[in-house]
Structure formats: C-alpha cells, structure tokens
N, C-alpha and C positions, 0 to 999 in steps of 0.2 A: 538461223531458223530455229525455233523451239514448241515441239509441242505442248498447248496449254490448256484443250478441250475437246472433251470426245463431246456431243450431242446427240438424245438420241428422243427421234420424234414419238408423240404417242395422241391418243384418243383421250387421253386421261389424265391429266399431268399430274393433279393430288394425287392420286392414287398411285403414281409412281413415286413423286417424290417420297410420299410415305414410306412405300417398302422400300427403297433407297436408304433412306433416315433408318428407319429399323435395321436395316441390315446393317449399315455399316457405322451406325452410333453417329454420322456425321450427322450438325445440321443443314439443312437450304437456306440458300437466300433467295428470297423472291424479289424478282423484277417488274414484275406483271403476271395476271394472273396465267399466263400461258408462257411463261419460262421461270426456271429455279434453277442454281447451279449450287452443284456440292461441291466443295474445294477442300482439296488434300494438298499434302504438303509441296506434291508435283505435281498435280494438274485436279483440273477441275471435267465433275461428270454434269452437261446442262441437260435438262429435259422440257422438252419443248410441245407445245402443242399443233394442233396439226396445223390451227389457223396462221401459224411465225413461215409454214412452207412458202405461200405465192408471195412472200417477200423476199423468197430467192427466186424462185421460179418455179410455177403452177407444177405440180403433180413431181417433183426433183426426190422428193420424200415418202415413204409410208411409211405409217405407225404399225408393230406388230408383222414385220415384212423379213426381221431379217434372218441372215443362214450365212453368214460368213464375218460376221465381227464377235468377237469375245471381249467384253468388260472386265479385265482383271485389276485387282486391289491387290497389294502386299499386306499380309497381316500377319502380326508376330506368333498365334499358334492356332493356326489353322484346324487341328482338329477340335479346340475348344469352341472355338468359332460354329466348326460342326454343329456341335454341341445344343449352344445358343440358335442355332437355325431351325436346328428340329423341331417341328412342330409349326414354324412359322413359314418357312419355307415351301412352295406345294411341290417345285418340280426339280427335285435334287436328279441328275444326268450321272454323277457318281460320287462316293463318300470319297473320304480325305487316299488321295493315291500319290504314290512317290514316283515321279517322273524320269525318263532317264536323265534328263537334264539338267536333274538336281532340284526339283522345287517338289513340295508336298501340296495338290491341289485338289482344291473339291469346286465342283463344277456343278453350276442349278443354273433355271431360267428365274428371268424376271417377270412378274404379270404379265407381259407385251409378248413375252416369246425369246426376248434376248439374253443369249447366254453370258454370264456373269463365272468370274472364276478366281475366288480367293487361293490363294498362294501364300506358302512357306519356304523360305531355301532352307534347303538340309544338306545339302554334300557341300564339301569344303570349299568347293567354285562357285557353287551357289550362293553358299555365306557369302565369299569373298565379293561376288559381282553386286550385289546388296547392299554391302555395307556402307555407312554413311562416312 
C-alpha cells in the first residue's frame, strides 16, 4: 500500500488551487474544471469541488469543515518561506517554531479553513529521518 493523495473538498476550487500554487511554487493540473492536483515529489495535494462529492456518496464531504487533518509540505528553509508568506498569507496559527521532534514549523490556514504546516528538520534525527 502507498500513500499517493491527500484531497481536499471546497466551494471554490480556483481559488484554492491558486493560493496552493502561490504558496508552494507548485503547478496544477487540471482534470476538469472541479478537480486539480498538485504533485510533489511524494505525493500529490487534489482539490476538488463540492460537485466530484455524490460521486462517492451524497453529503461524505464538506468543504471548509475541517479540525483534525494538517497538510504538511517539507521545505528546505522554512523561515525563508515565512518570509515569502508574509503578506500573502491571512491566517498564520504560529511563526516558524522548533518542535521537540526535531522539525522547524510554521503553521497557517488555507482560504477553506485547513491547516497547512511547512516544515524544516533541524536536529540531527530529523535531518536523518529526511534525508533522501
């Protein structure tokens, strides 16, 4: 088994895809105009509109609903990134924080509400578990 895509439904899908695109320099591919998928080197973020839900099953989904999934990205420096967010960004949750865990992460919402959370590893386990 390998995971290959988080999806996440919305009201709006340009409008995500965009600040997607902005944020993370990726581009979309669009399928139709109610799904795009961004693809990174390990898996791909789709965004889908509300109309793709009763093709799984009527009401399984809302857009701007959720409180317990975090979208994180690995990025090489995370406070530069900051940086480049300022201003763009509306709903930063906290500036770049060094985790016990080992990763350096700044955490914001996306338009919809879903939390997004770039990351840095900085301790020596963190590099390690990271590295390619």
């Amino acid at each position: 088994m390998n995971l290959v895509s988080l999806r996440v439904i919305t009201g709006d899908v340009a409008r995500l895809v965009d600040f997607y695109e902005r944020a993370t320099g990726a581009r979309a591919s669009w399928s139709h105009e109610d799904f795009a998928e961004l693809r990174t080197a390990s898996a791909t973020l789709a965004i889908a509109g509300i109309r793709t839900v009763p093709l799984f099953a009527p009401d399984a989904a809302r857009p701007s609903d959720n409180r317990s999934v975090i979208i994180e990205f690995l990025v090489d420096d995370v406070d530069g990134v900051y940086e480049n967010l300022t201003g763009f960004v509306e709903d930063f949750v906290n500036k770049p924080t060094t985790m016990p865990w080992g990763n350096r992460s700044l955490l914001f919402r996306d338009p919809d509400g879903n939390l997004v959370n770039f990351f840095t590893p900085v301790s020596p386990d963190a590099v390690k578990k990271f590295a390619s």
